[in-house]
NUZA-119516 format. One line per field, with one value per residue (C-alpha): residue number from 1; residue in one letter; x, y, z. Coordinates in steps of 0.001 Angstrom, whole numbers, plus 500000, padded with zeros to 6 digits. Layout:
REM residues N
kolse c(NUM ...)
lodo c(A ...)
xx c(X ...)
yy c(Y ...)
zz c(Z ...)
END
This chain:
REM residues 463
kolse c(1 2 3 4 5 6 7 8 9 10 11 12 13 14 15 16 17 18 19 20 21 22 23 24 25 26 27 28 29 30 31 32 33 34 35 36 37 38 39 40 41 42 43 44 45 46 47 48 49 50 51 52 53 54 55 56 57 58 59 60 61 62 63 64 65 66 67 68 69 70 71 72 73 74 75 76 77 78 79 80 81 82 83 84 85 86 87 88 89 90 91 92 93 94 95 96 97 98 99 100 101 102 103 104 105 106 107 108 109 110 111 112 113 114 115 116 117 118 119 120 121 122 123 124 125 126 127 128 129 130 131 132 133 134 135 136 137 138 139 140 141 142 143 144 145 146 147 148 149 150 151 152 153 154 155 156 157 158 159 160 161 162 163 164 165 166 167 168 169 170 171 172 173 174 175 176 177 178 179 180 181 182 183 184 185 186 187 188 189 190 191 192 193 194 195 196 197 198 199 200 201 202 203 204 205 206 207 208 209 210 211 212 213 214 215 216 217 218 219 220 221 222 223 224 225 226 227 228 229 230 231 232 233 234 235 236 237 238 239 240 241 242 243 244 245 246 247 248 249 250 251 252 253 254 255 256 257 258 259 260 261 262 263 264 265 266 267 268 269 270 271 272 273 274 275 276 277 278 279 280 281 282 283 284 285 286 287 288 289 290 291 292 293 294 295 296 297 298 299 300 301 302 303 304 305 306 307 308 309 310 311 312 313 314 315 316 317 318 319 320 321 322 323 324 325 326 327 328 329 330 331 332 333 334 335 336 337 338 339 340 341 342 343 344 345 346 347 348 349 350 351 352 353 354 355 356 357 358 359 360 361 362 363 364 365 366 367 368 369 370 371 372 373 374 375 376 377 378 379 380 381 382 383 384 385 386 387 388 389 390 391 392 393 394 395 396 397 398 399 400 401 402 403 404 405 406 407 408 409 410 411 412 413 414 415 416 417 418 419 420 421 422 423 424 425 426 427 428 429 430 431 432 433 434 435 436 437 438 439 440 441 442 443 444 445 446 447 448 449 450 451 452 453 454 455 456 457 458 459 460 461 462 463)
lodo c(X X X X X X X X X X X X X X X X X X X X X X X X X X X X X X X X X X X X X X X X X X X X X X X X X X X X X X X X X X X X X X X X X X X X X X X X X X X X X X X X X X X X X X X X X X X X X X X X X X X X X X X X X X X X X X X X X X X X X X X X X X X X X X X X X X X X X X X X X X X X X X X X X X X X X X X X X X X X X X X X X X X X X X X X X X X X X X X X X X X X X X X X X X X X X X X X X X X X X X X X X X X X X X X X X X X X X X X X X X X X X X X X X X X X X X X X X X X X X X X X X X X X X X X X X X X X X X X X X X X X X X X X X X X X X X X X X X X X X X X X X X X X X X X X X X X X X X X X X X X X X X X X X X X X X X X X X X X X X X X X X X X X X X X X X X X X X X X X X X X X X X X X X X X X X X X X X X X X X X X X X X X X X X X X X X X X X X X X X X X X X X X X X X X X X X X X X X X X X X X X X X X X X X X X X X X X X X X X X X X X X X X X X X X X X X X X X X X X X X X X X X X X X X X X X X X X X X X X X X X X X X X)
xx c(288124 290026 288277 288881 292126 291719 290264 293228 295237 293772 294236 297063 295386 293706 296327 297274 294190 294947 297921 296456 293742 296505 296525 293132 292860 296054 297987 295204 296215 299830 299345 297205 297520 299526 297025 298379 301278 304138 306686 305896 305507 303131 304323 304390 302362 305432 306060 302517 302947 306090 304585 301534 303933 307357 305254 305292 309171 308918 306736 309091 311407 309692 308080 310767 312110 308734 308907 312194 311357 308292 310257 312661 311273 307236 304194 303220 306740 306883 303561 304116 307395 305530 304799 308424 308327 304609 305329 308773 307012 304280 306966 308310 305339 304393 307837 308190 309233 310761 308938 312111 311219 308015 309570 311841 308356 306203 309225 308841 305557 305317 307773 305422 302366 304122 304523 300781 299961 302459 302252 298389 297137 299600 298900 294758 295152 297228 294843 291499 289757 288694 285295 285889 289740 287947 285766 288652 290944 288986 288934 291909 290396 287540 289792 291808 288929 287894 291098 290907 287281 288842 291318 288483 286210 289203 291547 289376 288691 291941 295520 297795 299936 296919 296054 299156 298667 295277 297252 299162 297018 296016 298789 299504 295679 296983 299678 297806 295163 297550 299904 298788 297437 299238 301210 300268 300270 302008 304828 304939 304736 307624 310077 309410 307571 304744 303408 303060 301466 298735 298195 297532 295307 293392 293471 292209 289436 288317 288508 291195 294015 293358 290682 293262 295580 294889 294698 298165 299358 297569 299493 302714 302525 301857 304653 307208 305941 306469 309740 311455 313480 314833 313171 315423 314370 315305 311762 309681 310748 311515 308719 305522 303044 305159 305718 301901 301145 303647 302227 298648 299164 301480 298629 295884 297718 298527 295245 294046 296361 295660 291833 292401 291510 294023 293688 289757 289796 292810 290217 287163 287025 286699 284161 282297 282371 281553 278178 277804 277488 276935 278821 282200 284818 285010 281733 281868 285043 283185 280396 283053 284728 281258 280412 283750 283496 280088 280451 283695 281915 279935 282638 283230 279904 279728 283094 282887 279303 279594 283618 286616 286332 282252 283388 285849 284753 281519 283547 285677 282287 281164 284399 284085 281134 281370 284866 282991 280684 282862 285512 282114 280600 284261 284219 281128 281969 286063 286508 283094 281466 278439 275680 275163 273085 271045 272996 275280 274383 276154 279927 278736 276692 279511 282213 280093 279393 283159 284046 281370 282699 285648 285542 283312 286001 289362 289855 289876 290170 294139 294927 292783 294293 297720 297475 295874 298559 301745 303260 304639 308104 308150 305329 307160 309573 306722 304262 307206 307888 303857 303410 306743 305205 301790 303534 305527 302737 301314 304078 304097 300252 300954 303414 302438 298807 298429 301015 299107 295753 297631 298390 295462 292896 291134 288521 291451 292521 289165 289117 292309 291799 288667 290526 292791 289952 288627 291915 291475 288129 289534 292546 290286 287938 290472 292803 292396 291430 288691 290121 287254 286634 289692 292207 295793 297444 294590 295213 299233 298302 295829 298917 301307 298799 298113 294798 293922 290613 288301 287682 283919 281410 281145 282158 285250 286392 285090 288129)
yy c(027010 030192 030117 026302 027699 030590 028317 025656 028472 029819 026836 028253 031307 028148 027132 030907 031172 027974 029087 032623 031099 028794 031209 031522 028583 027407 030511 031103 027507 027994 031309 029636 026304 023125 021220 019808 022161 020745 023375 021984 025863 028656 031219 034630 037766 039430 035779 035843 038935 037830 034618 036605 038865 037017 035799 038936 039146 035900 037361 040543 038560 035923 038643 039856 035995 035095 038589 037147 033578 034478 036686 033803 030454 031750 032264 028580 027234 029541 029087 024854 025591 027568 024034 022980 025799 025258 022020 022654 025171 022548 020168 022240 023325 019690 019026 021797 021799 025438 028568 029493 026395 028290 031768 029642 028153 031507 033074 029735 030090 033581 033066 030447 032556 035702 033420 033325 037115 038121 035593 034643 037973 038744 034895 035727 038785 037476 034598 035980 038257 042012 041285 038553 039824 041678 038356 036263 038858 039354 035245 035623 037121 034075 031741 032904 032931 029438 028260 030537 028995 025403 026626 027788 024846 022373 023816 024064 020177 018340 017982 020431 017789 016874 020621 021053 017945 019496 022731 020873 019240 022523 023141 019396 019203 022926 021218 018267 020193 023306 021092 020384 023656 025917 028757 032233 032931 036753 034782 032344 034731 037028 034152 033384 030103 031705 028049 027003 030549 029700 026608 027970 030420 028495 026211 028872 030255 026601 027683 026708 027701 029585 031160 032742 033991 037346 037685 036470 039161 042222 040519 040165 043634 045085 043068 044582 047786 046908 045519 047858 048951 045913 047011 047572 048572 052221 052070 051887 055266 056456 055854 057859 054776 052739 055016 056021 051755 051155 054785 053254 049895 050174 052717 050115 047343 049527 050992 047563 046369 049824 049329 047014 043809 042044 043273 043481 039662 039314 041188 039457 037292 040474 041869 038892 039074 042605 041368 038928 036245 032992 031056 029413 031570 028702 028767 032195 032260 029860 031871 034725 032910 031789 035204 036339 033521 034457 037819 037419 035417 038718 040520 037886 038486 042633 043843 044127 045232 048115 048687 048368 052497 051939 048662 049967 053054 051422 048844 051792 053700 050910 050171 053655 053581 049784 051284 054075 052093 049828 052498 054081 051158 050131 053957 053573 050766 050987 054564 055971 052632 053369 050609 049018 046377 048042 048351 045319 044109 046940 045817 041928 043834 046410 043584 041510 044649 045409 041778 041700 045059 044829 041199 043283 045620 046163 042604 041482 044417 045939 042417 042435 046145 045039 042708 044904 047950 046792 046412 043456 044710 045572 043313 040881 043683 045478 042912 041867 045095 045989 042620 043662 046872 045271 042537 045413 047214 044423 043193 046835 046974 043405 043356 046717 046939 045087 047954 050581 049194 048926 053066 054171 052121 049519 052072 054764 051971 051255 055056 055001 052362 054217 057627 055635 054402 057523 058482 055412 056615 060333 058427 055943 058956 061484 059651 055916 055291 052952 049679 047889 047434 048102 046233 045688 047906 050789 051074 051636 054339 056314 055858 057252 060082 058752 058536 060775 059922 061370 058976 058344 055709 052187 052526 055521 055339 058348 060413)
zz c(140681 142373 144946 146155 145622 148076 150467 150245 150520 153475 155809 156254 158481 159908 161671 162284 164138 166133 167560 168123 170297 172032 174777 175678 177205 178082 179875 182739 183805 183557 185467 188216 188536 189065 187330 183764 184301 182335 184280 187111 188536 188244 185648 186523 185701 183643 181902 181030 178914 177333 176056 174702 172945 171574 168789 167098 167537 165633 163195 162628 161450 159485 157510 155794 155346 153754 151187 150066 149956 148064 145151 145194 145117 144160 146415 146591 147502 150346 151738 151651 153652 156337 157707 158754 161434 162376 163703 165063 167094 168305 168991 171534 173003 173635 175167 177324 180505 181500 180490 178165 175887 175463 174817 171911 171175 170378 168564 166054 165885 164959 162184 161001 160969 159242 156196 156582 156624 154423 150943 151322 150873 147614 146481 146955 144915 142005 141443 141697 138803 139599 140209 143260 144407 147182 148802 147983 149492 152586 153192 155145 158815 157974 158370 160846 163311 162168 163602 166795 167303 167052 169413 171900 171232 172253 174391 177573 177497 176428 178125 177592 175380 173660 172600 171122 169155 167773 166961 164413 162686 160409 159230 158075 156156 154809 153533 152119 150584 148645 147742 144335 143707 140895 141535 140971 137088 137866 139590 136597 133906 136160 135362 132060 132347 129319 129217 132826 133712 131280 132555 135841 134520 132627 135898 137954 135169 134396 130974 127924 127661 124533 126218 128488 126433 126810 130583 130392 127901 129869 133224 131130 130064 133865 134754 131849 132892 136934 135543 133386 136349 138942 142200 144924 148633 147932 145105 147855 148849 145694 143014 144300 143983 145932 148928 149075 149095 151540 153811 153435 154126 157195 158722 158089 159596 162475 163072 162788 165917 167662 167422 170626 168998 171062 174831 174568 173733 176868 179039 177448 180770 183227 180999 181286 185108 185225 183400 186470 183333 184787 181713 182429 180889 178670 176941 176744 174684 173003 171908 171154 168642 166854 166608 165305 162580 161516 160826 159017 156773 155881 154483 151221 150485 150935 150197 146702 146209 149444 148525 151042 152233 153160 155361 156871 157950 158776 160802 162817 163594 165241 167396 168301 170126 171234 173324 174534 176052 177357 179076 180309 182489 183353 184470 186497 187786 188874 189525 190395 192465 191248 190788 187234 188095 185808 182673 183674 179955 178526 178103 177396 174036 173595 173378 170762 168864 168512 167663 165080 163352 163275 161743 159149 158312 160033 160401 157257 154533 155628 154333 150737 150622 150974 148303 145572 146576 145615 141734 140969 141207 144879 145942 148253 149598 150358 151924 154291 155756 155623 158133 160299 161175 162070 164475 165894 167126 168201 170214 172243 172537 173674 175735 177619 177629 180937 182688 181189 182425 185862 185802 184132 184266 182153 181206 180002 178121 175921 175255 174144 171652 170735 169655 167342 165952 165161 163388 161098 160065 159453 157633 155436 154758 153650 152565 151677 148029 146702 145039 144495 140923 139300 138452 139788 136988 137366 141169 140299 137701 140596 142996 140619 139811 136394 136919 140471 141778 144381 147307 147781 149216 147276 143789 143631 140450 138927 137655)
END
């Protein structure tokens, strides 16, 4: 039963995805044609960039709205009310007719999808047992690109009115489908509803509610012990376990923006040409987005069998290289003039090879992290300003990447990207402990220092 629940849950990243993939096919149009232009004028270079970007101003924001929203009304309120601004943001999309409708647009939309990334991954891990919180965790990057694939798959052969019609349909079935679904028992229990916490769990466990009994009294007891203080901001700084979640998290989520993730998909077009691929750029995104999905289908099944660490160091190996590559035939090719002809398959495999690991790893697992970190106390406070920091480095790597491709070079660029990822691996090495297997209150006792453990491969929880 928890996991219908995960997936009900995460149609939410569903419609995430869709408006994530929004751009793909829509702003090359905007940027070069008069064709099914609704602003009746081609948009500039420098707006281009800004309507990439403003959704992670939106985001910023919303995630600190959607922390407080989900310590104050629950996890499941909060997530159902991510709708309103969905569709106020599609609205204006479909009506727009100056470029500043679409700047008000993005910064709606990126509220919206900061509700998304913020209360699905703490939802996910409060509802799923130990043994599955990893592959129910890790659902979220899944779904996600199964709404950037419908985005792909549609936008290159509808209106532009008509696209923004499809984008709204997720988050209306999300809304349909997670209505009736119960609320996180930790959130119950938190509040005092006893009864309607076991209900859920026993819900969730498709078992009695007898049966559940004492799962509810070991998450009572975490929660009197999260409890016995009233968080405030300043315990994030304060109480050692807090600070190192909050330290970890905000370096995966920004190692996960700085891998490139972003401006390798902007540029996925270029690479494409520099294979001399005869696919339309449409098709191509296309086949991007298939591969995306299907590997981030992998890490549900892996993650808690191999552990988060082995995945994601696995996963930031493999960008390493894949960047490499890919800053070495742009190289070649740009700044030497030499003649690839006869590697001219090297950035089309490079650029699948990064997609496909980091949908393995850094995609997915910062997000199952961040909901396993956090005690229940500080859990919302935390998760808000974990997603603000993400957005904000996205919004710079965003907004900027195109003027530091114009100084430097695209192939500067794709090393660039590749040294940060070869911090995360030092960081997730070193540094990162091993959560799989262990439950919510045993990862707050190894932060604290209760329990210190020495990071290894798959299963770390030898003390």
């Amino acid at each position: 039963m928890a996991s219908n629940v995960v997936i009900s849950a995460n149609l939410c990243c569903v419609a995430s995805g869709a408006l994530l993939g929004w751009t793909s096919p829509v702003l090359p149009n905007l940027e070069n044609s008069l064709d099914d232009n609704p602003l009746g004028t081609k948009i500039t270079a420098d707006e281009n960039s800004w309507i990439g970007s403003l959704i992670s101003v939106g985001a910023i924001v919303g995630s600190f709205v959607a922390g407080y929203l989900a310590e104050r009304w629950g996890r499941k309120k909060t997530l159902l009310s991510s709708v309103v601004p969905f569709l106020i943001g599609w609205v204006l999309i479909a009506t727009a007719g100056v470029v500043y409708q679409l700047f008000v647009a993005r910064i709606v939309l990126g509220f919206a999808l900061s509700f998304a990334f913020t209360v699905v991954p703490m939802y996910c891990g409060e509802i799923a047992e130990t043994s599955v919180r990893g592959a129910l965790g890790s659902f979220l990057q899944l779904f996600v690109t199964i709404g950037l694939l419908y985005a792909y798959a549609i936008g290159p052969f509808v209106s532009y009115v008509a696209f923004a019609i499809v984008c709204a349909i997720p988050p209306v079935a999300f809304f349909a489908c997670f209505f009736m679904m119960p609320e996180s028992p930790y959130h119950l229990l938190k509040i005092g509803k006893r009864e309607e916490a076991v209900q859920a769990l026993a819900k969730l466990r498709s078992k009695s509610p007898a049966s559940v009994q004492k799962e509810a009294d070991e998450i009572q007891a975490a929660i009197d012990e999260a409890f016995r203080n009233e968080a405030k901001i300043s315990d994030l700084f304060k109480v050692k376990a807090n600070l190192k979640a909050l330290i970890f998290t905000c370096l995966l989520v920004s190692f996960q923006q700085c891998s490139g993730i972003n401006v390798v998909l902007f540029y996925m077009g270029s690479i494409f040409q520099a294979a001399h691929s005869a696919l339309p750029d449409s098709i191509s995104t296309i086949i991007v987005g298939v591969v995306q999905t299907a590997t981030s289908g992998i890490t549900p099944l892996i993650c808690d069998k191999l552990g988060r660490r082995m995945l994601l160091i696995t996963s930031g190996i493999g960008e390493i290289v894949s960047l490499i590559a890919l800053g070495l035939y742009m190289f070649l090719q740009d700044v030497e003039k030499s003649d690839v002809s006869g590697i001219s398959w090297l950035p089309v495999v490079s650029l699948v090879i990064f997609i496909a690991l980091y949908c393995i790893g850094w995609g997915p697992l910062p997000w199952t992290v961040m909901g396993e970190m956090f005690a229940s106390n500080v859990k919302s406070k935390a998760s808000g300003i974990t997603v603000s920091v993400c957005w904000l480095v996205s919004f710079f790597i965003t907004k900027f990447a195109s003027d530091l491709q114009r100084v430097f070079g695209q192939y500067l660029l794709y090393w660039l990207f590749a040294v940060f990822c070869v911090l995360s691996v030092l960081f997730t090495f070193f540094i990162l402990p091993e959560t799989k297997g262990k439950s919510l209150q045993q990862i707050q006792n190894e932060l604290s220092g209760e329990h210190p453990e020495i990071p290894e491969f798959g299963d770390s929880s030898k003390q």
